[in-house]
N, CA and C atoms as a LAMMPS dump frame, in Angstrom:
ITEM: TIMESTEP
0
ITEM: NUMBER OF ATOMS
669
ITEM: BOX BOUNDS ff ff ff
-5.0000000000000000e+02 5.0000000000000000e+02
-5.0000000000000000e+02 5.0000000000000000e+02
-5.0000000000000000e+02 5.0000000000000000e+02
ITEM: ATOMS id mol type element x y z
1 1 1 N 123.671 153.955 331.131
2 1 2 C 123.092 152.706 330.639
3 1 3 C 121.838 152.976 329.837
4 2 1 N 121.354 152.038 328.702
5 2 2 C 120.565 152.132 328.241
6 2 3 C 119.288 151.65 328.92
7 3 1 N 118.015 152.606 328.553
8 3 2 C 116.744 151.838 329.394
9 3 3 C 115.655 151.182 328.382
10 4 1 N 115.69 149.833 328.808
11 4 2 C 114.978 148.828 327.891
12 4 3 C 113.058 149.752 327.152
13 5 1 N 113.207 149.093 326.25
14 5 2 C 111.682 150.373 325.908
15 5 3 C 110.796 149.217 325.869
16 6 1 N 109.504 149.807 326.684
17 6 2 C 108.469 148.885 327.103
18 6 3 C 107.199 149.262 325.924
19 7 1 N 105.853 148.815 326.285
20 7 2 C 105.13 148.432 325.357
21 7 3 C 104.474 150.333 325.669
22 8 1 N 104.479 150.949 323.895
23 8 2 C 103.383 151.657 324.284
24 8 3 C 101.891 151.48 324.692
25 9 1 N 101.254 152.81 324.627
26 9 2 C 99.768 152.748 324.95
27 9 3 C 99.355 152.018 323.638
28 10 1 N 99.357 152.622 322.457
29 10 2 C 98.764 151.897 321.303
30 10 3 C 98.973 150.508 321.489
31 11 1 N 99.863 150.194 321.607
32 11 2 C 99.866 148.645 321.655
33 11 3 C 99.518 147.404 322.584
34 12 1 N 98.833 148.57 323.247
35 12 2 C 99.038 147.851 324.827
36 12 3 C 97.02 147.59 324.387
37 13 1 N 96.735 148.676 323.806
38 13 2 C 94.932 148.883 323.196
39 13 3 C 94.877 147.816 322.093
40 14 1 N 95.622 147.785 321.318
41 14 2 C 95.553 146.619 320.467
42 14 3 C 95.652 145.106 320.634
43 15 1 N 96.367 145.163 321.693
44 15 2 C 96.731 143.48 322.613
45 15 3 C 95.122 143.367 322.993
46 16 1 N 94.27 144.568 323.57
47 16 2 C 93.566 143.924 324.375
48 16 3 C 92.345 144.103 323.643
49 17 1 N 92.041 144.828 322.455
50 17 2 C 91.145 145.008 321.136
51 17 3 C 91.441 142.928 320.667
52 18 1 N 92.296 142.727 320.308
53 18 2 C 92.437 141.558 319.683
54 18 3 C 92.12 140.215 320.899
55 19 1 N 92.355 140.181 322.155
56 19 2 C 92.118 139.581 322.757
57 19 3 C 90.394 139.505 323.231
58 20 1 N 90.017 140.64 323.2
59 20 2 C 88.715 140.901 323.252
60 20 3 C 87.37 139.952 322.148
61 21 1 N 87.968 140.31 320.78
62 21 2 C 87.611 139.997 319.768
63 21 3 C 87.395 138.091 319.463
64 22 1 N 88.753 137.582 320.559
65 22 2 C 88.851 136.338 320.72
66 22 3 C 88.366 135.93 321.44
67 23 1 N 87.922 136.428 322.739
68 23 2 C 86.751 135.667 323.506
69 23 3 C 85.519 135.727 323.213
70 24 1 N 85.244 136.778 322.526
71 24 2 C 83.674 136.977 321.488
72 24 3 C 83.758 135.473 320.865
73 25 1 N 84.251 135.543 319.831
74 25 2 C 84.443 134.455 319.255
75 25 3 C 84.499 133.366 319.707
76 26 1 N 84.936 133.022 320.85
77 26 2 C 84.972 131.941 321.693
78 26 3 C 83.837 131.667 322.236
79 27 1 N 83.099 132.965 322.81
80 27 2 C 81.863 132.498 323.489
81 27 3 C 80.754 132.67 322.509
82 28 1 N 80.684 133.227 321.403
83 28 2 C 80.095 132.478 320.477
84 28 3 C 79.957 130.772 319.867
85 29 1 N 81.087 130.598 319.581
86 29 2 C 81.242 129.29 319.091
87 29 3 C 80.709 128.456 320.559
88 30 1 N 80.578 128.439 321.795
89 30 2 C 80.282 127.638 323.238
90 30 3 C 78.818 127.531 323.199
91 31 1 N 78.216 129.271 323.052
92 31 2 C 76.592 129.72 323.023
93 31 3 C 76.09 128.427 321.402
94 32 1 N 77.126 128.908 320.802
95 32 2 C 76.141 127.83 319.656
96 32 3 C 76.468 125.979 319.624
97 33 1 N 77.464 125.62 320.464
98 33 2 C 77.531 123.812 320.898
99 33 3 C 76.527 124.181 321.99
100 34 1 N 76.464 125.08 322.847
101 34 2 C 75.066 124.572 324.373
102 34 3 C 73.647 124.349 323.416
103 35 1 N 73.482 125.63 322.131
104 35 2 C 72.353 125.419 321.858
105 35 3 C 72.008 124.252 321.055
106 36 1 N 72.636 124.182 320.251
107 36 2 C 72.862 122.781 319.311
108 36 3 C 72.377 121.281 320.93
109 37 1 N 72.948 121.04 321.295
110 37 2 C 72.982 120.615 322.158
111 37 3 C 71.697 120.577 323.255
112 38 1 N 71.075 121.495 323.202
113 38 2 C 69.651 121.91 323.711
114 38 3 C 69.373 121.335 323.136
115 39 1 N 69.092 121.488 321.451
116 39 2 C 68.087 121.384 320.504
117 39 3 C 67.91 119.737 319.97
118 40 1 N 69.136 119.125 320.157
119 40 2 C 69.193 117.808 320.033
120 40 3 C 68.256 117.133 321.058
121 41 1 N 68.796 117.71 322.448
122 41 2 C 68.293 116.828 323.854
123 41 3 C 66.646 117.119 322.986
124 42 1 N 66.085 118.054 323.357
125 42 2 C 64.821 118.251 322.806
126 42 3 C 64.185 117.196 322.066
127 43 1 N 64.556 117.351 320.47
128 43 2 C 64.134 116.598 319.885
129 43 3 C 64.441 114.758 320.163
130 44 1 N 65.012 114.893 320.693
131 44 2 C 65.476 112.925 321.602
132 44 3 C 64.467 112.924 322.253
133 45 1 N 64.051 113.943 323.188
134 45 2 C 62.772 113.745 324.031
135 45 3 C 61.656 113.857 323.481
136 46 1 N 61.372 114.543 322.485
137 46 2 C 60.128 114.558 321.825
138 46 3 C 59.994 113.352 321.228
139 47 1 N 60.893 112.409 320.478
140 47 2 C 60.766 111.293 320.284
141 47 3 C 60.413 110.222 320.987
142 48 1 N 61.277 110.34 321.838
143 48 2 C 60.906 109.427 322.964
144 48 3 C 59.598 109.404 323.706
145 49 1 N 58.848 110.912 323.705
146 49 2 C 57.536 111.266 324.113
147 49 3 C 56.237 110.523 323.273
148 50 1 N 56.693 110.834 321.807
149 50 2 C 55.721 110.079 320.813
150 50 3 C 55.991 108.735 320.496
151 51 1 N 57.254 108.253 321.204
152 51 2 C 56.782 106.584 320.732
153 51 3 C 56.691 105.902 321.842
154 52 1 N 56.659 106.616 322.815
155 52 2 C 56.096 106.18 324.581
156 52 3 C 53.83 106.33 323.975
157 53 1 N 53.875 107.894 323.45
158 53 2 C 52.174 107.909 323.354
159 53 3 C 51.751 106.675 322.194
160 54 1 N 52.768 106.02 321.265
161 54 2 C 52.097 105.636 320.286
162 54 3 C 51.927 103.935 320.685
163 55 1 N 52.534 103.492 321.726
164 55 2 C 52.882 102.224 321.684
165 55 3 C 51.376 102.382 323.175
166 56 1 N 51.188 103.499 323.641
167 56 2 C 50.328 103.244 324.635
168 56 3 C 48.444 103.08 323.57
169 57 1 N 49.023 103.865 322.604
170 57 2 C 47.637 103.817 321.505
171 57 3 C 47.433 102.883 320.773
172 58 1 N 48.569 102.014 320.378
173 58 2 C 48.256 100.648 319.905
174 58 3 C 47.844 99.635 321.057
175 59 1 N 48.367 99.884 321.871
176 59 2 C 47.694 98.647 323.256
177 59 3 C 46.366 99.427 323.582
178 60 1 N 46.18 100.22 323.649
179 60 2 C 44.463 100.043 324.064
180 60 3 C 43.609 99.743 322.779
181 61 1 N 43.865 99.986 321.638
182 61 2 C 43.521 99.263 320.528
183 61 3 C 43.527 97.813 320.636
184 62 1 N 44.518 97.161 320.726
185 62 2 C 45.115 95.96 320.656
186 62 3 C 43.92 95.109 321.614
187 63 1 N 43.679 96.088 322.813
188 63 2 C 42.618 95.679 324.172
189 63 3 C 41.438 95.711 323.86
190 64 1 N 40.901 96.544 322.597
191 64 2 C 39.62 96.708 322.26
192 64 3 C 38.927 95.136 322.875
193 65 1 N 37.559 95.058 323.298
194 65 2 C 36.559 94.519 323.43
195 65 3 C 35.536 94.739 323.571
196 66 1 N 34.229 94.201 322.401
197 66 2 C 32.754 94.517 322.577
198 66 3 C 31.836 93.84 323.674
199 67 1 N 31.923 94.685 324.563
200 67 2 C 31.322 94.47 325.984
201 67 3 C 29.406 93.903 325.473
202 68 1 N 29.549 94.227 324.372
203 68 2 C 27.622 94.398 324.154
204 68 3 C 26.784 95.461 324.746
205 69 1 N 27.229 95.993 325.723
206 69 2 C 26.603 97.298 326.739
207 69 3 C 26.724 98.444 326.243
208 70 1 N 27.765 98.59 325.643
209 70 2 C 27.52 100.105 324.683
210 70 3 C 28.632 99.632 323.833
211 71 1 N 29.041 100.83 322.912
212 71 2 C 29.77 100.504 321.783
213 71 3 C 31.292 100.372 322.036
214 72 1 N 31.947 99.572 321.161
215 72 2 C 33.116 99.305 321.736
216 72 3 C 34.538 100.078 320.977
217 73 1 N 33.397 100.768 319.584
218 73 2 C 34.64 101.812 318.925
219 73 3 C 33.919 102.9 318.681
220 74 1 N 33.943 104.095 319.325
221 74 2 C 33.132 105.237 318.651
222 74 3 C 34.376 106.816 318.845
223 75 1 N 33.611 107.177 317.136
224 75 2 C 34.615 108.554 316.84
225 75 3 C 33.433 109.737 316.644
226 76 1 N 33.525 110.739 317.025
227 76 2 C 32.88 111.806 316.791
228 76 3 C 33.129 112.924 316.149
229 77 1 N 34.733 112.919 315.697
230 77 2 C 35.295 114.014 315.526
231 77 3 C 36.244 114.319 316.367
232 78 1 N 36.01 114.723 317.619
233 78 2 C 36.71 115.092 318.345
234 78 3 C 37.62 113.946 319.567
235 79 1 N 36.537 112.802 319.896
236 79 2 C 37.067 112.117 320.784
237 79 3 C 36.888 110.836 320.065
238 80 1 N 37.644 110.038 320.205
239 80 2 C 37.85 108.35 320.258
240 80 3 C 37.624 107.796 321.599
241 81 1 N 36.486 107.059 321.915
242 81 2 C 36.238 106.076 322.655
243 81 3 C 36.372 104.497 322.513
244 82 1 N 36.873 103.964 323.385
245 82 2 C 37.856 102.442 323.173
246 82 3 C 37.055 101.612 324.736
247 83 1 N 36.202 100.371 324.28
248 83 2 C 36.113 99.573 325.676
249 83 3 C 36.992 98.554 325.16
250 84 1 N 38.269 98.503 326.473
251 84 2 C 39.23 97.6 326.372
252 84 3 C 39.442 96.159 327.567
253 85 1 N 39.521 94.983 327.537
254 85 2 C 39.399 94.733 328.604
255 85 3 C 40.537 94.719 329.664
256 86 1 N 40.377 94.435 330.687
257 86 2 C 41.05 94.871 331.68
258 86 3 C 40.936 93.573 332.841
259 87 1 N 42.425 93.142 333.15
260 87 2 C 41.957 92.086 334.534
261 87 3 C 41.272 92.614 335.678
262 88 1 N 39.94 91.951 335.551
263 88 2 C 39.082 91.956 336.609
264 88 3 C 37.998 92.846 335.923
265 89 1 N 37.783 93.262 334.626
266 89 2 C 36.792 93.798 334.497
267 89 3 C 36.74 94.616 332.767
268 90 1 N 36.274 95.796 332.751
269 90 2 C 36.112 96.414 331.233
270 90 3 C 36.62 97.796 331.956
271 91 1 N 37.29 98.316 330.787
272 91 2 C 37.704 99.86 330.703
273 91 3 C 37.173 100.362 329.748
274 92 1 N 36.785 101.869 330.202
275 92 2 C 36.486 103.017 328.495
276 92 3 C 37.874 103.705 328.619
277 93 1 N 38.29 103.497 327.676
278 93 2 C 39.518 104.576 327.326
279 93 3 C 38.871 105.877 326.389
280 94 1 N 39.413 106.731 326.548
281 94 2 C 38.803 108.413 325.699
282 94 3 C 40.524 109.186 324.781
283 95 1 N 40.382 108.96 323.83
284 95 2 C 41.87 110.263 323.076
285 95 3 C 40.721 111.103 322.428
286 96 1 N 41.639 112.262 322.822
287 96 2 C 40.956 113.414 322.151
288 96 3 C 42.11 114.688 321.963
289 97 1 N 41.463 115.613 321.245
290 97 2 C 42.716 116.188 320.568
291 97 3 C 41.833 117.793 320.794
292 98 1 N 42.851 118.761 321.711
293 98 2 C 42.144 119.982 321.925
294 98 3 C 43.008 120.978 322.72
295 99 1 N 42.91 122.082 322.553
296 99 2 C 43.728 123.092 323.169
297 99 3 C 45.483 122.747 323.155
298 100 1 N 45.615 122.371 321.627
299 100 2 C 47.178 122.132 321.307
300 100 3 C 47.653 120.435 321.521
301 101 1 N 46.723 119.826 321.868
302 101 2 C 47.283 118.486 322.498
303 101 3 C 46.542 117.61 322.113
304 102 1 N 47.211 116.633 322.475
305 102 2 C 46.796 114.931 322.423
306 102 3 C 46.518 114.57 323.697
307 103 1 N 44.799 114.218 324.123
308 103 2 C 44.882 113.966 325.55
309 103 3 C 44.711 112.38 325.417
310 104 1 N 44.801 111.679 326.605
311 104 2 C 44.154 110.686 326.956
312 104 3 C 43.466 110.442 328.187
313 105 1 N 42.261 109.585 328.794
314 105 2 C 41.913 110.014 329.909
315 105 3 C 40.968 108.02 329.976
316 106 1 N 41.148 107.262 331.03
317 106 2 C 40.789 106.385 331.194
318 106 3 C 40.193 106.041 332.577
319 107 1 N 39.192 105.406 332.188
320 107 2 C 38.111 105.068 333.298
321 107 3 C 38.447 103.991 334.432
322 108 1 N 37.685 103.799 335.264
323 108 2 C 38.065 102.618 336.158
324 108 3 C 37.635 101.443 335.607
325 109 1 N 38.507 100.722 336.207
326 109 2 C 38.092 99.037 335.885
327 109 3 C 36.798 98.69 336.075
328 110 1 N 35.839 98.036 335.61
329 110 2 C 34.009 97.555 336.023
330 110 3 C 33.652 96.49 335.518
331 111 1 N 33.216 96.384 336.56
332 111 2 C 32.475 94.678 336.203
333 111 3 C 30.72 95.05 335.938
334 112 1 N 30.134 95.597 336.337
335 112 2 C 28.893 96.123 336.635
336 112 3 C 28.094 96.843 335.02
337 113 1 N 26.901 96.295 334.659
338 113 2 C 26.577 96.948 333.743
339 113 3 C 26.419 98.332 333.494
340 114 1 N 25.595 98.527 335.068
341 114 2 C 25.372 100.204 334.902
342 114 3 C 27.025 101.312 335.193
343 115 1 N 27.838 100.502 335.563
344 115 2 C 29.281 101.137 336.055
345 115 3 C 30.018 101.52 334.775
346 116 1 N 29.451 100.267 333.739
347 116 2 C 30.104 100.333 332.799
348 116 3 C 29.812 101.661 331.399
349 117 1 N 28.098 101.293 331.673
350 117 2 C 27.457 102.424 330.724
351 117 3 C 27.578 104.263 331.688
352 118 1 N 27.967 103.998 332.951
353 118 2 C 28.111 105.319 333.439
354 118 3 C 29.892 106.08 333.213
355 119 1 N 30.554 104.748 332.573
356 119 2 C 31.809 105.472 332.639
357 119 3 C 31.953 105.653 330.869
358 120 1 N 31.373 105.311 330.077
359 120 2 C 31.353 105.582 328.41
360 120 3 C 30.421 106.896 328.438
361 121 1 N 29.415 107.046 329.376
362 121 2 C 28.833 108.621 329.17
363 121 3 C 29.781 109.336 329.777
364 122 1 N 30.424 109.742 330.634
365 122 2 C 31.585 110.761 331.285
366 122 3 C 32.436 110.627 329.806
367 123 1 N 33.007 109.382 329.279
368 123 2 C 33.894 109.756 328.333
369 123 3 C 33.793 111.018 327.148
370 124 1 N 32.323 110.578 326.868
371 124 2 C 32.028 111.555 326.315
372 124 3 C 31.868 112.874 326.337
373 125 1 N 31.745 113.271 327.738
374 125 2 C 31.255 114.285 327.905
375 125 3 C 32.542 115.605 328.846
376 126 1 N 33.329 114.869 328.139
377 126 2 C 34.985 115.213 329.006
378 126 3 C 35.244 116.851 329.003
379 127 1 N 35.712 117.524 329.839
380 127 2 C 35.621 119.136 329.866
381 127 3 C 37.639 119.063 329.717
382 128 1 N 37.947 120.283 329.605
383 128 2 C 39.305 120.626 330.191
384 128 3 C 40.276 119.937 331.088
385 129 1 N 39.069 121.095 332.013
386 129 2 C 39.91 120.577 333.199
387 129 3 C 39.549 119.378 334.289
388 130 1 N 38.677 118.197 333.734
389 130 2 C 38.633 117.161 333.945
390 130 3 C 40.28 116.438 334.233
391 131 1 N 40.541 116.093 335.839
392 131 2 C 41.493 116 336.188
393 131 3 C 42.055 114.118 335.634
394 132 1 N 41.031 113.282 335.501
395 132 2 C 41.378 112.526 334.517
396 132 3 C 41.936 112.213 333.317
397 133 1 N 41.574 113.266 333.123
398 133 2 C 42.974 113.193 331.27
399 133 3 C 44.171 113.584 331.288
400 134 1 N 44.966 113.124 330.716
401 134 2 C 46.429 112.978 330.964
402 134 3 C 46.882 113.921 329.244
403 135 1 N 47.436 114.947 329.717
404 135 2 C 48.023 115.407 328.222
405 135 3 C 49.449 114.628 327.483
406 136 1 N 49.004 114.152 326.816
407 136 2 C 50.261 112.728 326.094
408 136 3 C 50.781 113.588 325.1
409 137 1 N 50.537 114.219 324.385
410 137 2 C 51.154 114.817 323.482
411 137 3 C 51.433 116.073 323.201
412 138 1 N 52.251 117.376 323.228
413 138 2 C 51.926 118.179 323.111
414 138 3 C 52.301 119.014 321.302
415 139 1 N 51.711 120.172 321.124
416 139 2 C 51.887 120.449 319.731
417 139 3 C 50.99 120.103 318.789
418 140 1 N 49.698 119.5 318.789
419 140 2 C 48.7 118.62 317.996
420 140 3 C 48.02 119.319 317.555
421 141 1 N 47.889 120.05 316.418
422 141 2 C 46.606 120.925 315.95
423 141 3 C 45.889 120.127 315.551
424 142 1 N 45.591 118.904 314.966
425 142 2 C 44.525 118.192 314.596
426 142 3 C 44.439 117.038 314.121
427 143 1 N 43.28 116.358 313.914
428 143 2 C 43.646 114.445 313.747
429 143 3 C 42.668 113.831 313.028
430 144 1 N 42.772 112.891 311.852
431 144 2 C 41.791 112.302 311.464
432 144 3 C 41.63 111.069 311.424
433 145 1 N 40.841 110.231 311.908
434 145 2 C 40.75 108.956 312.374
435 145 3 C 39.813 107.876 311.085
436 146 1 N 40.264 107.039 310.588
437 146 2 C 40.127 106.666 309.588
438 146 3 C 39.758 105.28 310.167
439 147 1 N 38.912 104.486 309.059
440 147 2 C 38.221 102.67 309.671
441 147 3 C 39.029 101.896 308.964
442 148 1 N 39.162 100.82 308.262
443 148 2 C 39.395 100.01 307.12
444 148 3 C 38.239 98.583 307.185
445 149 1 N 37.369 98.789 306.217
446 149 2 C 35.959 97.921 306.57
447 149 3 C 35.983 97.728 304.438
448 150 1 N 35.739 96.403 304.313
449 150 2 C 35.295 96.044 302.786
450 150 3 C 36.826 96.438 302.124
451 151 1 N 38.113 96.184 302.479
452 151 2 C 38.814 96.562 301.305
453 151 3 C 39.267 97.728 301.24
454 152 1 N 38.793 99.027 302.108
455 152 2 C 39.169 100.289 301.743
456 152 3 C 38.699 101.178 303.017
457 153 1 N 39.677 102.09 303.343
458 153 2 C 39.681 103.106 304.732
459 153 3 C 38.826 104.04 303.949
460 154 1 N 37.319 104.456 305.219
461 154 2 C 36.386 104.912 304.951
462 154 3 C 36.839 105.886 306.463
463 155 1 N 36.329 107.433 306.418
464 155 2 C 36.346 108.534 307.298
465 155 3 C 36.065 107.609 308.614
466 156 1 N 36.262 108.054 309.822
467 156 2 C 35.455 107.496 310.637
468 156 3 C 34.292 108.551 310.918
469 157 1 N 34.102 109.286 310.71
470 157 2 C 32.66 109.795 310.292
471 157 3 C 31.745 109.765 309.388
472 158 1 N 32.161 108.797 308.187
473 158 2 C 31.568 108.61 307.08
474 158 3 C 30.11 108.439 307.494
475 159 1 N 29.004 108.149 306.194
476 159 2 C 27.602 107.81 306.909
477 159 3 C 27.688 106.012 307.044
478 160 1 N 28.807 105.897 306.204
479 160 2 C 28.401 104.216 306.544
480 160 3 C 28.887 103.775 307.707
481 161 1 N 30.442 104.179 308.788
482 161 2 C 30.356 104.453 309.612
483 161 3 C 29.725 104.759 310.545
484 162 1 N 28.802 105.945 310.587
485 162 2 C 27.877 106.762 311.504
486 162 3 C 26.515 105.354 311.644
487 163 1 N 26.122 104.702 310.483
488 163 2 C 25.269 103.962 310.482
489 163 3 C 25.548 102.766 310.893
490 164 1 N 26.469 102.617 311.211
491 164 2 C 26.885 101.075 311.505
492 164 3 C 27.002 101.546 313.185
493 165 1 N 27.305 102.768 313.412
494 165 2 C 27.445 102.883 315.126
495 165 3 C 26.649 102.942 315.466
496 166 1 N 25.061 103.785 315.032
497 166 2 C 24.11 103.486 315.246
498 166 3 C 23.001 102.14 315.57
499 167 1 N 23.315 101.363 314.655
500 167 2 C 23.255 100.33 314.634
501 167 3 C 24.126 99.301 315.712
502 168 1 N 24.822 99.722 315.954
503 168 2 C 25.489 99.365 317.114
504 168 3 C 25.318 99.829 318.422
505 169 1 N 24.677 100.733 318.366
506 169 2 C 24.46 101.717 319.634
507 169 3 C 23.207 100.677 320.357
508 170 1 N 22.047 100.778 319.207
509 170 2 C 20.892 100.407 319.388
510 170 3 C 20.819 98.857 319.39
511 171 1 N 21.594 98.228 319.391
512 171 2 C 21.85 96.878 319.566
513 171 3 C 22.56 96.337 320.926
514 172 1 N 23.439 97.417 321.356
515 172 2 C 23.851 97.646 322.435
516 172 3 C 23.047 97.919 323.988
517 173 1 N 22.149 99.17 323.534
518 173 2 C 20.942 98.924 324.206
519 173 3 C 19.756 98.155 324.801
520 174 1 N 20.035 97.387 323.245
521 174 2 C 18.879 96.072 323.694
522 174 3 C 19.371 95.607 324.515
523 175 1 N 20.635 95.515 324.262
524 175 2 C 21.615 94.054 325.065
525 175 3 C 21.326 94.462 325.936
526 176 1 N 22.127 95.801 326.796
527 176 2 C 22.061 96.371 328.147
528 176 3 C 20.888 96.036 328.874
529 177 1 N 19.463 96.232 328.595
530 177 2 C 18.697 95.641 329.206
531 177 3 C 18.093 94.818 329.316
532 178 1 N 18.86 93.671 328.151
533 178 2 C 18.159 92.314 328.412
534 178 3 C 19.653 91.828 329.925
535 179 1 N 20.9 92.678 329.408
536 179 2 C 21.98 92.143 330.615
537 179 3 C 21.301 92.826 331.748
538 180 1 N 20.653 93.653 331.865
539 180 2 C 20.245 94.663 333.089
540 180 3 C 19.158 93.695 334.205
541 181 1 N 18.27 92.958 333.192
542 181 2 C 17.588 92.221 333.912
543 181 3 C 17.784 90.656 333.735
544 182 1 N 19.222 90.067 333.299
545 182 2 C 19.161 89.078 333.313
546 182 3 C 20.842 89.02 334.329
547 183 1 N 21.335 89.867 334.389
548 183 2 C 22.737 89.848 335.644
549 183 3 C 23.201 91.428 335.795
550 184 1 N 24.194 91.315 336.725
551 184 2 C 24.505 92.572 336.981
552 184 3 C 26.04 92.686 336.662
553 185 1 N 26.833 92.004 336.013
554 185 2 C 28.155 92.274 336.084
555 185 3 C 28.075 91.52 333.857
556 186 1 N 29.448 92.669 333.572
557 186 2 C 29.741 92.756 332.267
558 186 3 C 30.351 91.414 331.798
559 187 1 N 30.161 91.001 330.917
560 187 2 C 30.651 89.735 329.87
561 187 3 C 30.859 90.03 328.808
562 188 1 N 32.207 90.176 328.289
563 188 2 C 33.122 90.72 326.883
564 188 3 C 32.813 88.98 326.143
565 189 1 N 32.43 89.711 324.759
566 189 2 C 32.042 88.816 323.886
567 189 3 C 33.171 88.27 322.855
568 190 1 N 33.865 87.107 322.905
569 190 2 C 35.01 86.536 322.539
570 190 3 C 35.397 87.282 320.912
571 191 1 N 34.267 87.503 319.733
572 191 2 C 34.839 87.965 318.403
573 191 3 C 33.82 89.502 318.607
574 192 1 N 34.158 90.74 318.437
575 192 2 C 33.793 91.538 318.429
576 192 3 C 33.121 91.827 316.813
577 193 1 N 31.721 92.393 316.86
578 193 2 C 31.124 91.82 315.742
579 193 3 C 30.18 93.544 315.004
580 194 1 N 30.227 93.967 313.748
581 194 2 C 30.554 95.113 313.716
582 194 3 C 31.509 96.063 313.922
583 195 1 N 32.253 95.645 313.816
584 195 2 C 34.002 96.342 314.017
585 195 3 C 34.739 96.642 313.101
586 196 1 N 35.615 97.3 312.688
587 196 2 C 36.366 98.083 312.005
588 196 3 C 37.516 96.883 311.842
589 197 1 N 37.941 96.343 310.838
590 197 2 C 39.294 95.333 310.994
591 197 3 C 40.398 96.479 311.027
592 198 1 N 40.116 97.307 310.972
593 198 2 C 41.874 98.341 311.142
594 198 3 C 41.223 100.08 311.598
595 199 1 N 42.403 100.366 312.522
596 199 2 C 42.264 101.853 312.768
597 199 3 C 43.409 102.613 312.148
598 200 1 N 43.175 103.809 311.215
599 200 2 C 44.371 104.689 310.867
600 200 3 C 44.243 105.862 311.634
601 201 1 N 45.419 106.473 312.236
602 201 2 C 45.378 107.925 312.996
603 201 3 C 45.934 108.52 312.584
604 202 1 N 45.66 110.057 311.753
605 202 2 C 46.347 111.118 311.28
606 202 3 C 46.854 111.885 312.168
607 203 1 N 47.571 112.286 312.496
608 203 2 C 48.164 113.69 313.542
609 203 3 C 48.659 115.027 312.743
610 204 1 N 48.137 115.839 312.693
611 204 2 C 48.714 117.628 312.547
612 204 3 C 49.183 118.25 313.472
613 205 1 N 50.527 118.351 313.204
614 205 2 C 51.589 118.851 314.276
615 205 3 C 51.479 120.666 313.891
616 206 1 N 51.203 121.437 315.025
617 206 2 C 51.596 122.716 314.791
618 206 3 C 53.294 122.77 314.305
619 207 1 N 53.181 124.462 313.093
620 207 2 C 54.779 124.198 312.74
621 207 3 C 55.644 124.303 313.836
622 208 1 N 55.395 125.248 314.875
623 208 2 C 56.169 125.732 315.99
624 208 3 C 56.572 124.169 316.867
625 209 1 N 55.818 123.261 316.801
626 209 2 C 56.17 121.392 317.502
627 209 3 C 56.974 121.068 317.823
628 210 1 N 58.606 121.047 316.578
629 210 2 C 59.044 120.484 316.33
630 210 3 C 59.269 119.224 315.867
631 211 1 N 58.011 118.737 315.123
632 211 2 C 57.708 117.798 314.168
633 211 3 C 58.092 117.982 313.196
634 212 1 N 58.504 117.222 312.098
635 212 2 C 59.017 117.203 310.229
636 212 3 C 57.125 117.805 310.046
637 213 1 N 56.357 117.174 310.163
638 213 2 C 55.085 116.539 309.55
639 213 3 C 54.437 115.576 309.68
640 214 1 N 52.971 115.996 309.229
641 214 2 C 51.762 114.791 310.205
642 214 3 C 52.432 113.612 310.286
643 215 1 N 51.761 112.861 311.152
644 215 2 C 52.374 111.296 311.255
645 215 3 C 51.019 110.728 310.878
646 216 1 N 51.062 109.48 310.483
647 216 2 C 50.53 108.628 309.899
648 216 3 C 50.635 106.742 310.779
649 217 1 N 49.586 106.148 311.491
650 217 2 C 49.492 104.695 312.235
651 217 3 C 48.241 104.147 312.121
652 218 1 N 48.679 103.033 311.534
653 218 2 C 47.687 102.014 311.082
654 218 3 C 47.975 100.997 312.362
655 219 1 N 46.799 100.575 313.163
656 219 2 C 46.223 99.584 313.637
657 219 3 C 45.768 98.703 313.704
658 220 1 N 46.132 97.042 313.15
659 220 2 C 45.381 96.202 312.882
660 220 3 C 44.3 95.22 314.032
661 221 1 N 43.219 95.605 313.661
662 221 2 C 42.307 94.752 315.248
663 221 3 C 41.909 93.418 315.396
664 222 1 N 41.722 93.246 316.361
665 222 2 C 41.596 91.364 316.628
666 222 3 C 42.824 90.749 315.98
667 223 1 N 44.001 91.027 316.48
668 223 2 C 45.285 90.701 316.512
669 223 3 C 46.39 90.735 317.546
């Protein structure tokens, strides 16, 4: 009888050369839908991250109120200070932009003059690792905060700016101690007077972010 002829060695190396070659390929094409797929989730969340921080930056804007006790919009460069009001009392809100990020960091509720002028000095004077600030954004190399006063967005460091906070500072002061010795608890003044009718916020996204490019939000106040 004849004996059936089975697969040689060569061919038996080539079945499994070609089969080989096909699961490469296979788990290539899988490695690049998981990453794709990473990279989407990502950027959904980063979105979702910045229009969770941006809608929280228009409401404390939106909250602005000039307490009279200290100032109720001040920029330095580095930090934005916001007195917003708050049921049952006044808040300092603080954004500031440092060590890659967008922080935010907010004070307690106060009714009290001196409670109030003791929580706008801490704002200022905010460290790191001040366990009060909340990192809202991450990726932020840098930010420029802009007024809109007369018709046209002026730096918020400009000198006419700088002079009008001054002027506000020191008007603020008076107040404080004519409120210091005439009551002890804060009274937000119905039209805030010296104020900026609009805030613009620049953002500089490091390239590594995953941002397109800076973003750009205009704020309209007493609205």
């Amino acid at each position: 009888m004849k004996r059936s002829r089975g697969f040689t060695l060569v061919e038996v190396m080539v079945a499994l050369l070609v089969m080989s070659l096909m699961a490469v390929l296979a788990w290539r094409g899988l490695d690049a839908l998981l990453s794709s797929r990473d990279v989407a989730q990502r950027h959904l969340d980063q979105s979702a991250r910045l229009q969770s921080v941006m809608e929280q930056w228009e409401l404390d804007l939106k909250s602005l109120q000039d307490s009279t006790v200290v100032p109720a919009l001040a920029f330095d460069g580095a930090t934005l200070r916001v007195t917003r009001r708050q049921t049952g009392g006044m808040q300092v809100v603080a954004w500031s932009v440092h060590d890659g990020g967008l922080y935010r960091w907010q004070g307690p509720v106060v009714r009290s003059v001196s409670a109030l002028q003791d929580s706008f000095q801490r704002s200022g004077q905010l460290q790191t690792q001040d366990g009060g600030q909340l990192r809202a954004l991450d990726g932020v190399s840098g930010w420029q905060i802009y007024y809109y006063r007369g018709n046209s967005w002026t730096n918020g460091q400009s000198s006419g700016d700088e002079a009008a906070a001054a002027a506000a500072a020191a008007a603020a002061a008076a107040a404080a101690a004519a409120a210091a010795s005439a009551a002890s608890s804060v009274t937000a003044t119905p039209t805030p007077t010296g104020l900026p009718t609009g805030v613009r916020m620049l953002l500089q996204f490091d390239p590594s972010s995953g941002f397109a490019g800076p973003l750009m939000r205009e704020i309209e106040l007493g609205t």
